[in-house]
C-alpha positions as CSV (number, residue, x, y, z in Angstrom):
1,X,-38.5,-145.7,-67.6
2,X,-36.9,-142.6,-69.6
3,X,-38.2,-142.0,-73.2
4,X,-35.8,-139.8,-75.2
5,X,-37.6,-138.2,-78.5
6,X,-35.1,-136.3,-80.9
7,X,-36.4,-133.8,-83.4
8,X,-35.2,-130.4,-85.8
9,X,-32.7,-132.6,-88.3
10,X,-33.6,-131.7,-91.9
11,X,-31.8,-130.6,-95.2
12,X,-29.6,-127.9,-94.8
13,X,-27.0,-126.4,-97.4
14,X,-23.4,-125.8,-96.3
15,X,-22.9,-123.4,-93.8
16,X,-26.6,-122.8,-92.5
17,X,-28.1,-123.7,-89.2
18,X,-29.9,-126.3,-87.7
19,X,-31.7,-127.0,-83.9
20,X,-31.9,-130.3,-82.7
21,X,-34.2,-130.8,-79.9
22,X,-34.1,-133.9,-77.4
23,X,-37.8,-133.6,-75.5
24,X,-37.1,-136.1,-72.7
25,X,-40.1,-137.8,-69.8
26,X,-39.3,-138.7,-66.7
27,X,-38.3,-136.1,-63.6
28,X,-34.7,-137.7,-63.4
29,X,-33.6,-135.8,-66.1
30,X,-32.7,-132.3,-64.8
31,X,-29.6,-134.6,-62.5
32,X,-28.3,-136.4,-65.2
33,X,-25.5,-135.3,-68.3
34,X,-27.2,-135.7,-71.6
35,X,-25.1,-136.4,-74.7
36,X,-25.2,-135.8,-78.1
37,X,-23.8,-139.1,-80.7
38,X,-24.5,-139.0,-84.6
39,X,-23.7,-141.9,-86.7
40,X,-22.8,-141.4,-90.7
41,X,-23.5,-143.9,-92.9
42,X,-21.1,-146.8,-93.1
43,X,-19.5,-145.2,-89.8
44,X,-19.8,-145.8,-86.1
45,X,-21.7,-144.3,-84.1
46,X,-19.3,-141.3,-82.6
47,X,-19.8,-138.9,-79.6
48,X,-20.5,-135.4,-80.3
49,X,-21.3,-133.1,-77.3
50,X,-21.9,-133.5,-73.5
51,X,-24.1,-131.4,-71.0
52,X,-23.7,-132.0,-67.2
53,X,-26.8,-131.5,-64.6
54,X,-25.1,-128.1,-63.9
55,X,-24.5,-126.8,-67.1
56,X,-20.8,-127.8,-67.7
57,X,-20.3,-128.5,-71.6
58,X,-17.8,-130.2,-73.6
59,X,-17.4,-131.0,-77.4
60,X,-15.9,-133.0,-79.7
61,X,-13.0,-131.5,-81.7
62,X,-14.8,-131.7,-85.1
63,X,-17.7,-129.7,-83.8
64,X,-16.4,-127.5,-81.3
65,X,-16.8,-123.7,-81.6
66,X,-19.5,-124.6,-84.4
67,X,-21.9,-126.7,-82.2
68,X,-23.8,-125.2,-79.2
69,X,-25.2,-128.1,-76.3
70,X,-27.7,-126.3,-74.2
71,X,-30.4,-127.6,-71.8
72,X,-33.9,-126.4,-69.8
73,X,-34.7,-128.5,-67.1
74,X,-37.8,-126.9,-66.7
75,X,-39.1,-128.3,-70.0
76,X,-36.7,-131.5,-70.0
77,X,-35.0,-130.7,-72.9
78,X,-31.5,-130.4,-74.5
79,X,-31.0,-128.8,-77.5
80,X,-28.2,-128.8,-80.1
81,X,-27.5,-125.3,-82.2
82,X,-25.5,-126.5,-85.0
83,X,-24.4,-123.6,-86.8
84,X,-21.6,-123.5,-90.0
85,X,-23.1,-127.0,-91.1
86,X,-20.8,-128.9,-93.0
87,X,-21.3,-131.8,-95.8
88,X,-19.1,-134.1,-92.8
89,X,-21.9,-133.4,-90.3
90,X,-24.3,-135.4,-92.0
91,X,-25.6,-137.8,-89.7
92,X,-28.2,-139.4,-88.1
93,X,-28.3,-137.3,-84.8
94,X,-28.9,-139.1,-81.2
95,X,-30.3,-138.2,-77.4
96,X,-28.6,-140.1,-74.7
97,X,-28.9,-140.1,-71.1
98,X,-27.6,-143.4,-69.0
99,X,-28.7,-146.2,-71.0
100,X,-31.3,-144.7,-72.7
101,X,-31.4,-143.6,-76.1
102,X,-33.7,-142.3,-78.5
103,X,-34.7,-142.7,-82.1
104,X,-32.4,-140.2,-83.8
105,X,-33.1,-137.8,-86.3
106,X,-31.5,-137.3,-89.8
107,X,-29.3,-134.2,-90.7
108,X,-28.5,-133.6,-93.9
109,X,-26.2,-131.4,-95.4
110,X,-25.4,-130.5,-98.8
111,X,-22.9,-128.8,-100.5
């Protein structure tokens, strides 16, 4: 069983800086891709970023060159540098790996 724990979301103006942080158990992590989903109120849930086993990153178009996927095996983490924060990125922020998921945390960002 994988657990995947999100934290870091918080209220942000426009155009600051936030670091999600998804703290993840279980030794399979470090050979699986982890991605990155947030869900906006009223709207589905939508993909954001993607980190492969190796390192290999891709982004949606909405967040690219603003958003920064990173991971440390070591520590079985993934992180999410979201820098130039707009009013749009508010969302509820989620972990995913396979079929797991985890709770989500809330970004907030005002304008």
């Amino acid at each position: 069983q994988v657990r995947l724990v999100e934290s870091g979301g918080g209220l942000v103006q426009a155009g600051g800086s936030l670091r999600l942080t998804c703290a993840a158990s279980g030794s399979i992590f470090s050979y699986d891709r982890v991605h990155w989903y947030r869900q906006a109120p009223g709207m589905q849930r939508e993909w954001v970023a993607t980190i492969t086993s190796g390192g290999s990153t891709n982004y949606a178009d909405s967040v690219n060159g603003r958003f920064i996927i990173s991971r440390e095996n070591a520590k079985n983490a993934v992180y999410l540098q979201m820098n130039s924060l707009k009013p749009e990125d508010t969302a509820v922020y989620y972990c995913n790996m396979r079929t797991f998921w985890g709770q989500g945390t809330l970004v907030t960002v005002s304008s």
